[in-house]
N, C-alpha and C positions, 0 to 999 in steps of 0.2 A: 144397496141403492147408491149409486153414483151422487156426486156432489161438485162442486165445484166454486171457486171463490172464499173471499172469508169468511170466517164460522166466529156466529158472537158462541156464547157459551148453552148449551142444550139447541144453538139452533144453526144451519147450512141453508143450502141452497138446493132445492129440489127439482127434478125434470118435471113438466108437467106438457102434456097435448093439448094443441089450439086445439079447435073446432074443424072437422070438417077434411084432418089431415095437416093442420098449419103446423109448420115447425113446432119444433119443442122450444120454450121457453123456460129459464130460470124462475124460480118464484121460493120464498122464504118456507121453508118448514120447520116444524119441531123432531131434532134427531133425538134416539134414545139414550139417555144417561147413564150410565154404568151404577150399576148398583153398589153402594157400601156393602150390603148384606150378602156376604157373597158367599159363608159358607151353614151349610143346614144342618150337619151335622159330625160329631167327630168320634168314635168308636176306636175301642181296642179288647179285641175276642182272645180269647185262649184254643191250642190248637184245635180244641174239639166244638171251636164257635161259640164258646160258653163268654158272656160277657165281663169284662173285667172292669172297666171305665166305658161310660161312655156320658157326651153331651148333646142335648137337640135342642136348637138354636130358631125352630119355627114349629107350626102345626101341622105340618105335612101326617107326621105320626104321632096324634094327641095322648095317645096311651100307653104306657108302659106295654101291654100286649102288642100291639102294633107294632111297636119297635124291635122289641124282640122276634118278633116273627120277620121285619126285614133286613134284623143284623143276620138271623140265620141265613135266610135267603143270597143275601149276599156273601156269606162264606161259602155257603157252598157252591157258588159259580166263578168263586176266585179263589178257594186255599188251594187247589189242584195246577193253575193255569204261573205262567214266568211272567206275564205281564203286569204291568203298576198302571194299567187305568180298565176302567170297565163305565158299562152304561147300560143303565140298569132300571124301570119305573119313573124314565123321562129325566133320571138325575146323573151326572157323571161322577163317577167315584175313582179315586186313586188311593194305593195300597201298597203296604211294604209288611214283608216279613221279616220278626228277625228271633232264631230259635223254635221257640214256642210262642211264642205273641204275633199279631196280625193287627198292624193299624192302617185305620181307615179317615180317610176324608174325605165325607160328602158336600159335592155342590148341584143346582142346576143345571140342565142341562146346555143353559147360555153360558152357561162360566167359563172364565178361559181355563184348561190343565195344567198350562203354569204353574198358574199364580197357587190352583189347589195344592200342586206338586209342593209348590214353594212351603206351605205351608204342612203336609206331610212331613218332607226332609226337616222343618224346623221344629216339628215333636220327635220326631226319632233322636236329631242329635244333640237336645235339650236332654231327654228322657237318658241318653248316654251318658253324659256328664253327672246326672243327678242319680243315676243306678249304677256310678262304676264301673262305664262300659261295661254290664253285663242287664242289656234289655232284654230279660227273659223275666218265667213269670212269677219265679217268687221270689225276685227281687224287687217285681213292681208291686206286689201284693204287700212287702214291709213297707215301699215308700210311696204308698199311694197318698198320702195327703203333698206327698212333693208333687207327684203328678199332676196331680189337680190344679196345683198352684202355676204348675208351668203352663197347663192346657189354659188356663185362663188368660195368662200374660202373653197368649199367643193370639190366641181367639175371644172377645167379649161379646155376648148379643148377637154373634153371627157375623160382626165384624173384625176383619184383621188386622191387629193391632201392630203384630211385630214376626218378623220372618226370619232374623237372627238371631242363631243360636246362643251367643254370648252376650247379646242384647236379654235375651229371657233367664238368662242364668244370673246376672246380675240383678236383673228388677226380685229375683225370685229370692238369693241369696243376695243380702246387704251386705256378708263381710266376704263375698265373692274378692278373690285377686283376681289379677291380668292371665292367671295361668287355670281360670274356674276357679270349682267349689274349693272351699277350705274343710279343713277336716270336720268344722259344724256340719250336720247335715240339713238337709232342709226341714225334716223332722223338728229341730231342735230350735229352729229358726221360726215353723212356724208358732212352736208352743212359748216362744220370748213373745211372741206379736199375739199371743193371746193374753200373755202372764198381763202385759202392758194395757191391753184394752181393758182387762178388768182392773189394773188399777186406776187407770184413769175414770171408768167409771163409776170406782170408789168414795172418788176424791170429792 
């Protein structure tokens, strides 16, 4: 839709037809907002589609069986193909392989690529740091509660929280340096932040 003039905030200026053939006229509308909730869902399968991790961030697929039956579906119309975006059940999806692992991010089909892109490359190269550059899959399978922690500091409620990688490695690991993890793993990082909660709960 064409627009023109200042835009206060959710709203522009609209064309609109007189009567009868008269000019078009300016007149105030409501533009649409871009949504916070940009992404539905985030998945990572093992080469043979089997699921390893995954999050859903709305109802689209209220059931575990659903979902399973549409991570399948989508590996098998992308573990064959070179390309990193697909669209697929009105949703557009972008995808990277790396080894044996296949990660996915699900958005709408209004979503920009980008921004989803943006957010794929920031679990891959979180997921790298935290598995010793070697994202395969049973390396993710001993640190999967780092995963989890990183998939959250990236993505909460389907909103994007944070897109760099050493932005997520530092919320994730506290005694992170300027050069990543320290030889803590995040394993051990998460189990101090549990030790802590139950004493504080103690107290």
């Amino acid at each position: 839709m064409d627009s023109w003039g200042p835009k206060n905030q959710g709203q522009g200026t609209c064309l609109e037809s007189g009567a009868d053939g008269a000019p078009l006229t300016p007149t105030p509308c409501q533009l649409q907002e871009p949504s916070l909730y940009t992404i539905k869902a985030v998945f990572i399968l093992d080469s043979d589609g089997r699921r390893l991790l995954a999050k859903y961030y709305d109802d689209t697929f209220p059931s575990m069986k659903e979902q399973m039956a549409f991570e399948k579906n989508v590996f098998n119309k992308t573990y064959r193909t070179d390309s990193e975006i697909a669209f697929f059940g009105g949703m557009t999806i972008v995808y990277k392989s790396s080894i044996d692992l296949f990660l996915y991010v699900v958005g709408s089909s209004q979503e920009n690529e980008l921004m989803l892109m943006s957010v794929l490359t920031c679990l891959f190269e979180s997921l790298n740091h935290v598995l010793r550059k070697n994202v395969e899959k049973r390396w993710l399978m001993d640190n999967m509660d780092g995963a989890f922690l990183v998939l959250d500091e990236i993505v909460d409620g389907g909103v994007i929280l944070e897109s760099d990688p050493q932005q997520v490695i530092q919320k994730v690991n506290f005694r992170a340096d300027d050069g990543g993890l320290t030889e803590q793993s995040v394993a051990q990082v998460l189990q101090s932040a549990k030790e802590q909660i139950k004493w504080s709960l103690l107290k």
